[in-house]
MARLUMKE-39542 format. One record per atom (N, C-alpha, C): x, y, z; residue in one letter. Coordinates in steps of 0.001 Angstrom, whole numbers, plus 524288, in hexadecimal, padded with zeros to 5 digits. Atoms other than C-alpha are relative to their C-alpha. Layout:
N
XYZA...
! end
This chain:
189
8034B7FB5B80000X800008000080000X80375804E080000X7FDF47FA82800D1X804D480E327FC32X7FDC78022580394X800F87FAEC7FB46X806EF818D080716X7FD4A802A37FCE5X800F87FAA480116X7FF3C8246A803C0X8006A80449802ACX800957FBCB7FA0CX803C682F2580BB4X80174805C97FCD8X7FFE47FA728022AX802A483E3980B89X8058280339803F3X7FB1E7FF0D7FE71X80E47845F280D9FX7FEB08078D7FF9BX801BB7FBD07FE0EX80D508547D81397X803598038980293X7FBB47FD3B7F97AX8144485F2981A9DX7FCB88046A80134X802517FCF47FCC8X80E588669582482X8027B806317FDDAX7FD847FACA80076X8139D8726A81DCBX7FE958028D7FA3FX7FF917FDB580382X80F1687C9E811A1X803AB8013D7FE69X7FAB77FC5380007X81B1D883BA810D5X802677FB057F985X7FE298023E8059EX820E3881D98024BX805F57FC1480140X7FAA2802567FE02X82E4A87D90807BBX7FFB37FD9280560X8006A801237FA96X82AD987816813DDX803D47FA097FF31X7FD5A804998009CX8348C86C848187EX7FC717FA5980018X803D88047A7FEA1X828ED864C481C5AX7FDDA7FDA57FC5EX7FFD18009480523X824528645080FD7X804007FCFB7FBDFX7FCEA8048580265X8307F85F9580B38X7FEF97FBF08028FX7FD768054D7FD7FX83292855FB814AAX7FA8D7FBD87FD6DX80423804DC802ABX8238E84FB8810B9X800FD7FF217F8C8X7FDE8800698050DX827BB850ED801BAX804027FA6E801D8X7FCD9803F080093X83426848E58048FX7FC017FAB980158X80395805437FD0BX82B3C83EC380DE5X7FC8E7FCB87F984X803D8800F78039CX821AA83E7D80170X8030D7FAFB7FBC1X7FE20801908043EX82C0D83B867F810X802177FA188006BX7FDA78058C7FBD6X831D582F8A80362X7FA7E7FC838000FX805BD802BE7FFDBX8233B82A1F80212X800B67FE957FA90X801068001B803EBX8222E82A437F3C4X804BE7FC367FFD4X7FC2A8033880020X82FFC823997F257X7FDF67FA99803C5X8010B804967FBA4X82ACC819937FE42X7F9EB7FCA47FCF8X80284802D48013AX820E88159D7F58CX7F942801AA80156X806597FF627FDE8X813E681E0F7FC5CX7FD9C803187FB6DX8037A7FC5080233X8096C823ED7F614X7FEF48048580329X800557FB2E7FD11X80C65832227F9D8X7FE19804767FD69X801717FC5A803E9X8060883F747F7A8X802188045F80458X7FDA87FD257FD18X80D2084B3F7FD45X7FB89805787FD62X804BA7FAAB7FD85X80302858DC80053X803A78035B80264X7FC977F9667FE4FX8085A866508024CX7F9EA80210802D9X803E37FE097FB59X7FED486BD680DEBX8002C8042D7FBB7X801C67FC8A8033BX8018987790805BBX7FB90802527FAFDX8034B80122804D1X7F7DB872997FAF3X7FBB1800AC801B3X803B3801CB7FCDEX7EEEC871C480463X7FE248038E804BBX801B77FC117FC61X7EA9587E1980AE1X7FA568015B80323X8066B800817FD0DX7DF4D87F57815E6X7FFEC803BF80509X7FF657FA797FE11X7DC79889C381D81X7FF367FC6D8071CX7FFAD801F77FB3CX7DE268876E82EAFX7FC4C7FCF68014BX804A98041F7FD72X7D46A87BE0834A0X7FBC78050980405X8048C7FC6E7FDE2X7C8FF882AE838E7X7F9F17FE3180066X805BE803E6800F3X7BC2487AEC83DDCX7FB898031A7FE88X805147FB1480213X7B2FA886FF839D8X800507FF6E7FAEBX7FF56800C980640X7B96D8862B82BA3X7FFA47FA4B7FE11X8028E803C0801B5X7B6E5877FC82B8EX7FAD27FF2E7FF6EX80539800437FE35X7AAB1879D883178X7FB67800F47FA35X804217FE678042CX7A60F88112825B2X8013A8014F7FB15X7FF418020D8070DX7AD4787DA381A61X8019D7F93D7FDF4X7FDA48075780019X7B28686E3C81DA1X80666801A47FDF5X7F8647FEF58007CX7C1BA86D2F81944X80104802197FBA3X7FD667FDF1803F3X7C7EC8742D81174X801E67FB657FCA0X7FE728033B803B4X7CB5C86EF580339X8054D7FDC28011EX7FC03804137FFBDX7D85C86BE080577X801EF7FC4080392X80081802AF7FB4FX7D64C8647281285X7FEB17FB5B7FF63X801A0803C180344X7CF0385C4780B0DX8031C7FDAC7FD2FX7FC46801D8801E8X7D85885A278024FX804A27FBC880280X7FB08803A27FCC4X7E33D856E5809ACX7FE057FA1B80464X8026D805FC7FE95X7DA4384E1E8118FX7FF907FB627FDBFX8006C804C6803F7X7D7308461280638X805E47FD278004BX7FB95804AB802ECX7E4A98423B8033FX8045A7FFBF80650X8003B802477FA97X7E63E8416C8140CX7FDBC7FA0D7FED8X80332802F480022X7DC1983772810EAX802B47FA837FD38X7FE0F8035E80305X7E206832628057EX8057B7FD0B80186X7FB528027280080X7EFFD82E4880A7BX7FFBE7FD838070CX7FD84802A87FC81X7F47F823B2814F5X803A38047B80434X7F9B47FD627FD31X8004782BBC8199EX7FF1C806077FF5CX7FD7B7FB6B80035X803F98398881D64X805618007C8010EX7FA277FF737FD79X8128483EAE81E08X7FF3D80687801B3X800EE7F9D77FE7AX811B384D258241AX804F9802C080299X7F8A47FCED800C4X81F898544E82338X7FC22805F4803ADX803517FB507FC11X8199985EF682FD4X806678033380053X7FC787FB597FD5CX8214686B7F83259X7FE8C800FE80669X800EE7FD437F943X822708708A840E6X7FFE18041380000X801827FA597FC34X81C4687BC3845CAX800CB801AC803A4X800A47FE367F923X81E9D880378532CX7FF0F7FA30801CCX802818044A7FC97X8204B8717E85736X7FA627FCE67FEC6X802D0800D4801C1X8152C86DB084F9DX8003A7FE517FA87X802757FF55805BEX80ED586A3F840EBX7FE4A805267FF61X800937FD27803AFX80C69873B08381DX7F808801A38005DX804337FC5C8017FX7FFC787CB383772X7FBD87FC607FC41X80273802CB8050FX7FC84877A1829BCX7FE5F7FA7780050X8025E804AB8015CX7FD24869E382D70X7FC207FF158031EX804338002B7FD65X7F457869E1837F6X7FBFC801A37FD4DX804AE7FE3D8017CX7EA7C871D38315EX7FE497FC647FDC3X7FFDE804608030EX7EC6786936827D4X7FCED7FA4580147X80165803217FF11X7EA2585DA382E0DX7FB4C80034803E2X806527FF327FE37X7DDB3863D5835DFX7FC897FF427FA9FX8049E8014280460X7D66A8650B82A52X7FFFE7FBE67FD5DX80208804DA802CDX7D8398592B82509X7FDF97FBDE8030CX8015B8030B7FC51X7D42D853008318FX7FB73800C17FF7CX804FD800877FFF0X7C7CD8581E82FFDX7FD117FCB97FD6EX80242803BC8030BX7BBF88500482A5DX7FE43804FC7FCDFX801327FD72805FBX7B86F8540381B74X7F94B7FF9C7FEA8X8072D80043801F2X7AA3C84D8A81CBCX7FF2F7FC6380545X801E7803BE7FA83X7A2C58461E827C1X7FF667FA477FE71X7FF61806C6801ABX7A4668395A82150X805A07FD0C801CFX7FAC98014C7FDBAX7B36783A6482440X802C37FF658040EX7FE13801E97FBF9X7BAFF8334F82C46X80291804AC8025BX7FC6D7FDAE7FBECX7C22E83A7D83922X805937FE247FCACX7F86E7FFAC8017FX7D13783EB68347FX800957FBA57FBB6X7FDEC803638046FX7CF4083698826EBX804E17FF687FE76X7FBB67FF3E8022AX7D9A383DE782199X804DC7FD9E80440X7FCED803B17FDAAX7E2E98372482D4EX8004C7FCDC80120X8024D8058B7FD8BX7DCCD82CC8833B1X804347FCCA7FE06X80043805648005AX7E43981F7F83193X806CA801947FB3EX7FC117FD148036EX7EECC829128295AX805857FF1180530X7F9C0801FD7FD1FX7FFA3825BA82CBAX802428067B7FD63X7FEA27FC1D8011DX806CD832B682CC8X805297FEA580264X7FAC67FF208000EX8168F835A982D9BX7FEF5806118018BX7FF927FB957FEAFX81AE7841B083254X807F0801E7800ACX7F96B7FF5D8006FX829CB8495582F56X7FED2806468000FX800A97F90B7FF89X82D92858B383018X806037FFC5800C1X7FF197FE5080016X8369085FDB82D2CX80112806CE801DCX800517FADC7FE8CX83C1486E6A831E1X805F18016E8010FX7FB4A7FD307FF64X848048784483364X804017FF6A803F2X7FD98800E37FAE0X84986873AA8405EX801957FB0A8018CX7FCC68066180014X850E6867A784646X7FBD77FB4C80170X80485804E17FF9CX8443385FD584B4EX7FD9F7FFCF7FA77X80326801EC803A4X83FFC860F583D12X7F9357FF05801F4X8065B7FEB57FF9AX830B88657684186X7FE6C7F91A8029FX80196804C47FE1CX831D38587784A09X7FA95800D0805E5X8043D7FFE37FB85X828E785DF88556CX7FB70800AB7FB30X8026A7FE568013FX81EE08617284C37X7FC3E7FBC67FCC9X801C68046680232X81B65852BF84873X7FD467FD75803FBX80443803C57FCA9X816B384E898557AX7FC54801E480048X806D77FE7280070X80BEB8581B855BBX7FCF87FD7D7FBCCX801C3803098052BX808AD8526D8486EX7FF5C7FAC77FE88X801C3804487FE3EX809B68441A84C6DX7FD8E800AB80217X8051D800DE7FC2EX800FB847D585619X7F9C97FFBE7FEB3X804087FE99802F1X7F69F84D5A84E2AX7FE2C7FBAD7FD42X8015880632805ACX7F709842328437EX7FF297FC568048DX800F2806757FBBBX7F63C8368684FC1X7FB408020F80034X8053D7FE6280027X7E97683F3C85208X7FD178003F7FE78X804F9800198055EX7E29483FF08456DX800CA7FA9E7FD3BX8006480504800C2X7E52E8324F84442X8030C7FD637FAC3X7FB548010280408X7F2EC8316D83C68X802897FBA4802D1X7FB18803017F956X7FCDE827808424BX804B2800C67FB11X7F9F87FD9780416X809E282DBE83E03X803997FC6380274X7FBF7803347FE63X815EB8258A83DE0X801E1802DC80263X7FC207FCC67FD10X82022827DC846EAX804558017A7FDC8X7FA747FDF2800DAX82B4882B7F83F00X7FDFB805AE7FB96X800C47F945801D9X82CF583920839FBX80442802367FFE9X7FBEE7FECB8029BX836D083FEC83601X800B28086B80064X801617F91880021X839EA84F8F8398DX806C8801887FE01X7FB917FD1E80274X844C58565E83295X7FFFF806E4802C6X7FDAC7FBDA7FEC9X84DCC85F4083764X80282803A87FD55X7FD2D7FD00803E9X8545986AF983073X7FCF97FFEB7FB2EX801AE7FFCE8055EX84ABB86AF182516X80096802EF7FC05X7FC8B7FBA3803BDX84F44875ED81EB8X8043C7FD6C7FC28X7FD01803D580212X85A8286C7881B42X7FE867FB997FE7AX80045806117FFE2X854428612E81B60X7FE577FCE27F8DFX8027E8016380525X84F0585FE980BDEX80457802FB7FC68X7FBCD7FDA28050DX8580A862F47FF44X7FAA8802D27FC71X802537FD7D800DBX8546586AC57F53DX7FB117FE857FAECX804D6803508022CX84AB185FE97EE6DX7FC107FE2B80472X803307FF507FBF5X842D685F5D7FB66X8025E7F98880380X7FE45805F27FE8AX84AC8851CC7FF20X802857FF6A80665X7FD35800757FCDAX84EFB84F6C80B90X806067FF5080013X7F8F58024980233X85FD18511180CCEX800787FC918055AX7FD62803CC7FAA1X85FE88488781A02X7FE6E7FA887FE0DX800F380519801A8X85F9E839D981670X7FBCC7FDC8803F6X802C9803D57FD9FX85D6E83577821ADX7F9D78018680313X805D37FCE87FF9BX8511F83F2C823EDX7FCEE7FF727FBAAX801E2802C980472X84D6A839A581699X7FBFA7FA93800E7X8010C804467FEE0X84E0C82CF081B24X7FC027FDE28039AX8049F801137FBA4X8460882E778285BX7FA49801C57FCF1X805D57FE888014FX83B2483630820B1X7FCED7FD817FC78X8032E805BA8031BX83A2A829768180FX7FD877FCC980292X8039F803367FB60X83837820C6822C1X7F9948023880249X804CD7FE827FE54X82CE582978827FEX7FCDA7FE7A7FB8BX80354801EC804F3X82763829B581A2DX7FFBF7F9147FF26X800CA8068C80070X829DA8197D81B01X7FBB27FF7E8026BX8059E801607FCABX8212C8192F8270EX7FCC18005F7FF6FX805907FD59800BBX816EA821138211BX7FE537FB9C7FD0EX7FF61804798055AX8187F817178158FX7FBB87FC3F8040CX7FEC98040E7FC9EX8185780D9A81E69X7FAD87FEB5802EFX80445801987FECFX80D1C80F6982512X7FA3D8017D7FF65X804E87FE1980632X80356814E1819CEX7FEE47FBDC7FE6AX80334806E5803B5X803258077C81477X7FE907FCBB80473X80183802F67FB1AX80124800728212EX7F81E7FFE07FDA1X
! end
């Protein structure tokens, strides 16, 4: 059975490292044999979670969207930036609105439910945006993700990618395959 997993970074920003880092992940899937589809949040603009603006319009179009192909894939990989010790703004929002239900026929947390997620980050600084993954495991164990345990945070990111978006550390190559294995790994389960 083929993985299908969606590949993401908690980050708009045109150059963002996070962004790279889920690009590379994407490209370590595709080589590993998964059925991967990599999403720029950027594509995908929705204005702050607001239960009055659900109340009286339902979700925004691209909430929808991105839900669907939530829906559609086995696997997430989510390359998160750190905020203040945290995820990212965008991905939360993000992932509020797609938590919501689209119609009263639909299941609670479709778009996660029963869904295997990975989690890696990148940043300027030497934990590589590593605090900013447990809030974000936390969240996903909640909406009913079960994220593997290995993960992967890069330090120095500024340095950390050449100037084809490739990782120059091998052996930070190498670990962010393994994660992408696990995801593999346990998408087809």
């Amino acid at each position: 059975m083929t993985s299908k997993i969606l590949f993401l970074a908690g980050s708009a920003r045109k150059d963002s490292l996070n962004k790279k880092l889920a690009k590379v992940a994407y490209e370590l899937a595709v080589e590993q044999g998964a059925d991967a589809t990599f999403v720029d949040l950027k594509d995908y603009p929705m204005p702050l979670y607001d239960g009055d603006d659900e109340s009286a319009t339902g979700l925004p179009e691209n909430a929808v969207k991105l839900k669907e192909l939530f829906i559609a894939h086995s696997g997430l990989f989510i390359a998160s930036p750190e905020y203040n010790s945290s995820f990212s703004a965008l991905l939360k929002n993000t992932l509020d609105w797609i938590s919501r239900p689209h119609s009263v026929k639909e299941r609670p947390l479709c778009a996660f439910r029963d869904k295997v997620a990975a989690l890696a980050s990148t940043s300027p600084g030497a934990l590589g945006g590593l605090r900013g993954l447990v809030p974000l495991r936390m969240m996903l164990g909640n909406i009913q993700v079960m994220v593997v345990p290995e993960q992967i945070a890069i330090g120095a990111g500024m340095s950390a990618f050449d100037e084809e978006g490739k990782l120059t550390d091998e052996k930070q190559s190498r670990a962010l395959g393994l994660v992408v294995a696990r995801l593999i790994s346990e998408t087809s389960n």
